[in-house]
Structures are given as structure tokens and as C-alpha cells.
KOLBALO-92877 format. One line per field, with one value per atom (N, C-alpha, C, O): atom name; x, y, z. Coordinates in steps of 0.05 Angstrom, whole numbers, plus 5000, padded with zeros to 4 digits. Each point is the difference from the previous one (the first is absolute). Layout:
<tifis>
atom <- [CA ...] .
xx <- [X ...] .
yy <- [Y ...] .
zz <- [Z ...] .
</tifis>
This chain:
<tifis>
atom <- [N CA C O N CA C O N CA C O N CA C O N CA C O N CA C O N CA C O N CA C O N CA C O N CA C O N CA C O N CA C O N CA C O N CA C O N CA C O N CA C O N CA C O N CA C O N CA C O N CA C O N CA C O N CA C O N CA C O N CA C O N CA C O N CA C O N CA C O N CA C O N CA C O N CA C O N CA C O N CA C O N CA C O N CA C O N CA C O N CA C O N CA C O N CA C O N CA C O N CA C O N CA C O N CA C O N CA C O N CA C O N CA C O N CA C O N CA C O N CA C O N CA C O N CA C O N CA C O N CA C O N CA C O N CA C O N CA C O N CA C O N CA C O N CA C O N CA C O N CA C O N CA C O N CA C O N CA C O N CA C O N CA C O N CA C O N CA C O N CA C O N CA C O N CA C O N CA C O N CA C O N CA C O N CA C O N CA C O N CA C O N CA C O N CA C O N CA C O N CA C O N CA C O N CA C O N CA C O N CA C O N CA C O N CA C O N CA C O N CA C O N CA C O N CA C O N CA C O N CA C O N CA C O N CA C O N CA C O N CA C O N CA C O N CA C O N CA C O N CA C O N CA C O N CA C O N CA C O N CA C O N CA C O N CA C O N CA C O N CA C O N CA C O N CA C O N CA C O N CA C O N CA C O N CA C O N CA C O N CA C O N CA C O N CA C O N CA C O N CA C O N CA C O N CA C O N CA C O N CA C O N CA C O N CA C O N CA C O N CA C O N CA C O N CA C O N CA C O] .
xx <- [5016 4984 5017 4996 5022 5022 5011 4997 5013 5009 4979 5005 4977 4975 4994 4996 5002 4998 5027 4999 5029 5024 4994 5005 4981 5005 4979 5001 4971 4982 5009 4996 5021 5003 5033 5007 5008 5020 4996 5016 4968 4993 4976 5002 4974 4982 5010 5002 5012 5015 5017 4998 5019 5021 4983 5001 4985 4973 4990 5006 4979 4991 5018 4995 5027 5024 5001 4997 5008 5008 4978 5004 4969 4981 4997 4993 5012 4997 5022 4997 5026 5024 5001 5018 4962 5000 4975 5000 4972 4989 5002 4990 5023 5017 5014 4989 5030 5011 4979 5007 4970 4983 4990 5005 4978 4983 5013 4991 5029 5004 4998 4977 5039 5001 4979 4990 4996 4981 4981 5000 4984 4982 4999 4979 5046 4987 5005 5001 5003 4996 4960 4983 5017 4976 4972 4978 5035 4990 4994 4977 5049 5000 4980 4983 5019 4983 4969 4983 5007 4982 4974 4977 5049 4991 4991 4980 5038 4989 4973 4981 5022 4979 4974 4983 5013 4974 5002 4982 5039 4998 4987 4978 5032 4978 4980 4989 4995 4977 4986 4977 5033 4989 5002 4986 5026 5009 4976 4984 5008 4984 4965 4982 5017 4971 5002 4988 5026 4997 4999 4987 5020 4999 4982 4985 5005 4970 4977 4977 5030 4976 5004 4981 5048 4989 4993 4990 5007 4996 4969 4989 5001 4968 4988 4976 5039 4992 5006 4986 5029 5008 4976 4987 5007 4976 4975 4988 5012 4964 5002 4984 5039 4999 4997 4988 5026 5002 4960 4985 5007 4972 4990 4980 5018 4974 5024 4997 5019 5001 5023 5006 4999 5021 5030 5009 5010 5024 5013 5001 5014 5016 5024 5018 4990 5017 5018 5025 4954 5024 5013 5024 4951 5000 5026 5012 4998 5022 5030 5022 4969 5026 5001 5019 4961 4999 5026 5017 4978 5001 5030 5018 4988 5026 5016 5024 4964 5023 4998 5019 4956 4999 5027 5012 4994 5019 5017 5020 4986 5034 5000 5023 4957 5007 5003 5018 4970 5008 5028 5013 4994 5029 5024 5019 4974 5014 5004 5019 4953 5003 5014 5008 4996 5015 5034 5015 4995 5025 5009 4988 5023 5000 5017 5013 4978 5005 4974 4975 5043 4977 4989 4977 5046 4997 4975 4977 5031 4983 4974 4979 5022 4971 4988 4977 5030 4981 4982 4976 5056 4982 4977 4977 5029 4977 4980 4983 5010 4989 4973 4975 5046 4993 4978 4976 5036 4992 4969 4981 5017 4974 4982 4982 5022 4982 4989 5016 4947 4991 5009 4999 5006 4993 5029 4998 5026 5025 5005 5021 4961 4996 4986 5002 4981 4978 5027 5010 5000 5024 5021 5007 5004 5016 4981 5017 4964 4992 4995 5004 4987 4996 5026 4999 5031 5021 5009 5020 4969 5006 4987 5011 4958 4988 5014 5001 5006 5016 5025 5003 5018 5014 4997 5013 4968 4991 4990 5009 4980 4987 5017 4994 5028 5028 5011 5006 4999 5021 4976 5006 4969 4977 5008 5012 4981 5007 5028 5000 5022 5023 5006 5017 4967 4998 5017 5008 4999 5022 4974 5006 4965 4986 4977 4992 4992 4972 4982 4989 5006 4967 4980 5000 4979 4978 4975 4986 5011 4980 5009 4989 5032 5017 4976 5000 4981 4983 4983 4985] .
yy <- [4976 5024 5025 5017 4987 5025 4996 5021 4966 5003 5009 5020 4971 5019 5022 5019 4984 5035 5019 5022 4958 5015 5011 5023 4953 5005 5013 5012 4995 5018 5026 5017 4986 5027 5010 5024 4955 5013 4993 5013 4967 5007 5021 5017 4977 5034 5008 5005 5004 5035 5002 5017 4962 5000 4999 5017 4964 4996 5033 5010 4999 5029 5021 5012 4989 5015 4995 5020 4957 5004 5000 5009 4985 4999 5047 5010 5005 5018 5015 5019 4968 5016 4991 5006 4980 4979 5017 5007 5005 5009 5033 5018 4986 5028 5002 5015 4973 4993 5011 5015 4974 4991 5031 5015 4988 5031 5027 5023 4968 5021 5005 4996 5011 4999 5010 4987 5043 5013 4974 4981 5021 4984 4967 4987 5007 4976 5011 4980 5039 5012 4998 4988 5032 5003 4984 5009 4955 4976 4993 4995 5004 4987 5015 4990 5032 5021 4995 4997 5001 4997 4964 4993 4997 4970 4998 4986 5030 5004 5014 4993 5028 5006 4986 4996 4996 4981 4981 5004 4977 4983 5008 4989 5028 5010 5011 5000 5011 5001 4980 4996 4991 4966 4997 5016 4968 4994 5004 4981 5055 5004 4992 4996 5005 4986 4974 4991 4992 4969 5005 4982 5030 4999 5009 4989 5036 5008 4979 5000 4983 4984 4975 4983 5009 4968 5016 4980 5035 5002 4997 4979 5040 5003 4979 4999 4977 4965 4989 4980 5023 4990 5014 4984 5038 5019 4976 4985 5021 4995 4967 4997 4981 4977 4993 4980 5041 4996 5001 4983 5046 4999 4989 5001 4979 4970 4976 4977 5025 4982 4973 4977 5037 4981 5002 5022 4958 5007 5006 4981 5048 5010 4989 5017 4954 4998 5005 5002 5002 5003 5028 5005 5015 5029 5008 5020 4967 4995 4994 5012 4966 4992 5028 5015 4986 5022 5028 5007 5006 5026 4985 5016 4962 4999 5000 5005 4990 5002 5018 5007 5009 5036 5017 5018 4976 5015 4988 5014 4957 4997 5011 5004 5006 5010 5030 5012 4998 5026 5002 5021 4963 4996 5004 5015 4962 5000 5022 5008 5005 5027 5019 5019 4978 5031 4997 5020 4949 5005 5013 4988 5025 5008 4973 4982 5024 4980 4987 4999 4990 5000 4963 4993 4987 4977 5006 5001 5001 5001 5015 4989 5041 5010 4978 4992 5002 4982 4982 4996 4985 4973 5015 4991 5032 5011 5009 5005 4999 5013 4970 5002 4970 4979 4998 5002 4995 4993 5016 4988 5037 5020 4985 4986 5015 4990 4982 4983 5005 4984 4966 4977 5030 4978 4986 4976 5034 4985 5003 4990 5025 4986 4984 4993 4995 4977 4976 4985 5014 4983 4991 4977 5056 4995 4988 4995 5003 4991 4971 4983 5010 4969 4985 4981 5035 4984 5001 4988 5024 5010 4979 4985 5007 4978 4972 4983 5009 4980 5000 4984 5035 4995 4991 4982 5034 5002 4965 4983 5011 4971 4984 4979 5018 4985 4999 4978 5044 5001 4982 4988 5014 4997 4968 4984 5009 4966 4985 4977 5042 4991 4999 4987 5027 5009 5015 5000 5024 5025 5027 5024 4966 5018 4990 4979 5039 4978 5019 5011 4995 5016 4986 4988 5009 4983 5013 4989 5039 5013 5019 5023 4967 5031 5008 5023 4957 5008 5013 5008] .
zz <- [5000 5000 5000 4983 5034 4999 4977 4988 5000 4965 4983 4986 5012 4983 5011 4986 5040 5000 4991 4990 5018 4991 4974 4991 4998 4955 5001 4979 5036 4996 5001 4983 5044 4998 4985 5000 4990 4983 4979 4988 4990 4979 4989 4982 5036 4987 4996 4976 5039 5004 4974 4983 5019 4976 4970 4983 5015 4979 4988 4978 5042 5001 4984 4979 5039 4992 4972 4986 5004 4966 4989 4978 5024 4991 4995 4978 5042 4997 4983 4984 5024 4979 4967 4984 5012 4970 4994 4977 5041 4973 5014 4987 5038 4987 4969 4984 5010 4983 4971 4982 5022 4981 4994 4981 5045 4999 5015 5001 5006 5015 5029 5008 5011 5032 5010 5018 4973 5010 4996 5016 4961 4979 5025 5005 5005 5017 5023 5014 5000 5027 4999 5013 4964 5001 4990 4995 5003 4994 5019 5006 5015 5029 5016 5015 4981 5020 4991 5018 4949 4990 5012 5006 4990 5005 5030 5006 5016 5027 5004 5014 4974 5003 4994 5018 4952 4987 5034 5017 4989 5014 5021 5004 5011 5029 4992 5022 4962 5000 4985 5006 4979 4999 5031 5012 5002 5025 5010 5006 5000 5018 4989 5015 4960 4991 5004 5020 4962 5015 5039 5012 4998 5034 5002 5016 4971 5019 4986 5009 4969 4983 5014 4998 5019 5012 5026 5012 5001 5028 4993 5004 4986 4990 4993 5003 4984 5001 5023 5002 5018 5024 5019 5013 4991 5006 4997 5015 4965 4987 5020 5018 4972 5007 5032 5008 5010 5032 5002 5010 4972 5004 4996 5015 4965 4990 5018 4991 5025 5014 4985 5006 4976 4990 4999 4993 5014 5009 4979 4984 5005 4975 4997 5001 4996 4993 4980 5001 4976 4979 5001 4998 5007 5014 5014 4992 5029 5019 4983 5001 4984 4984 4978 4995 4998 4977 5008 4984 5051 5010 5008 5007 4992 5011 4977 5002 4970 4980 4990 4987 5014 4987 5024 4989 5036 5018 4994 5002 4989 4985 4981 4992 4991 4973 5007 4988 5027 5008 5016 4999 5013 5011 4982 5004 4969 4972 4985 4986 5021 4977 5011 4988 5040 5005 4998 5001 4995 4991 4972 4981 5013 4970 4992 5011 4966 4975 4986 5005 4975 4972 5005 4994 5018 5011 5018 4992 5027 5026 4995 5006 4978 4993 4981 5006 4981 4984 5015 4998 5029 5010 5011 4999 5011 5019 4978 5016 4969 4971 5000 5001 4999 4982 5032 4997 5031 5020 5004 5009 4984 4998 4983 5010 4970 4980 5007 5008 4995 5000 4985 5010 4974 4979 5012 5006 4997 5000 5029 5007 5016 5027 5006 5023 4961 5012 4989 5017 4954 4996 5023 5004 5015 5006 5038 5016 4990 5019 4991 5016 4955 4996 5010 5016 4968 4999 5038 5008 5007 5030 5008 5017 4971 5023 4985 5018 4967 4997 5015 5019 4975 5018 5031 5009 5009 5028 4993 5015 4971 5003 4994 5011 4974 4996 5025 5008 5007 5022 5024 5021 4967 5034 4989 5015 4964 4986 5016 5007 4996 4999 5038 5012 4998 5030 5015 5023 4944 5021 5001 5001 5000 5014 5006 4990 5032 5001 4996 5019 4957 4984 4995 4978 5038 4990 4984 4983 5025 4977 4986 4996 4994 4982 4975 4991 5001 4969 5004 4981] .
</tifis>
């Protein structure tokens, strides 16, 4: 586990870095200052609509009495994606970009409950109503 966070946090970074000096390169330093800054921005206010739109499904659901799970999983990966977006870079804004978006967060919660049910299969956790 400490080796993948080592290569998490010294490859992004390194990743990032040439990813920005290659399409500097391309467009120009300002031109991706003002990509990075651009992409943050879209991102947090995406961010804050997907958050105020699952709370208001998590809302409605506490009131008819039903437990919001997916609601829950939903608000915890809209705040990693908002976590993602405030590092600059074009890497990381994207995952957080891909992470907002409906369509490729319900993906990335499918490939999340397999995993969680691989590891619950294998017995390095014990989730019995993760679905």
C-alpha cells in the first residue's frame, strides 16, 4: 500500500507536469494557465450542481422513508471529484470532470461495487449490503 501511494503521489505530479509543459508547447503558457483555471472552474460549479441535485435525492428519500444509498455513494464521489478538481492539472481535472458526470459515475460506482464484492468474496472486508 505505501508503494502505490509513493507512485501516486510522485507520478501524478510528474504525469501532470509534462502533460502541461507539452501542450504549453502546443498553445501557449498563458492559453493553458487559462485551461487549467477554465477547467476548475466548469468543475466546481458542476461539483456544486451534482451536490445540491444528490442532496435533494437524498432529501426527498430520508422523507418517503427510504435509505439513499446510492445518494451517499453518489455525494462521496462528487467530494472526491471536487477534491481532484482543485489540484491543477489537466490529468486530475478531467478524472474529476469524468467523476461529475452522471453517465461515467454510475460506471465508475458499477466497477467500485465489484471491486468491494471481490475483496467481501475474498474476506479482506465484510460488506453485506453494499447494492
Amino acid at each position: 500500500m505505501l508503494l502505490k501511494l509513493f507512485l501516486a503521489f510522485t507520478l501524478i505530479p510528474v504525469i501532470e507536469l509534462f502533460l502541461l509543459i507539452k501542450i504549453g508547447t502546443i498553445i501557449g503558457s498563458i492559453n493553458t494557465i487559462l485551461l487549467v483555471v477554465l477547467t476548475g472552474f466548469i468543475g466546481a460549479w458542476l461539483a456544486r450542481m451534482e451536490g445540491i441535485h444528490t442532496m435533494l435525492k437524498l432529501r426527498s428519500n430520508l422523507e418517503k422513508g427510504i435509505v439513499p444509498k446510492e445518494e451517499l455513494i453518489d455525494a462521496v464521489i462528487i467530494f472526491c471529484a471536487g477534491v481532484v478538481l482543485i489540484t491543477p492539472g489537466i490529468l486530475t481535472d478531467l478524472s474529476g470532470l469524468l467523476l461529475l458526470w452522471p453517465i461515467t459515475r454510475k460506471k465508475f460506482k458499477q466497477f467500485l461495487r465489484k471491486k468491494f464484492d471481490d475483496m467481501n468474496s475474498q474476506g479482506n472486508i465484510n460488506i453485506t449490503h453494499f447494492h
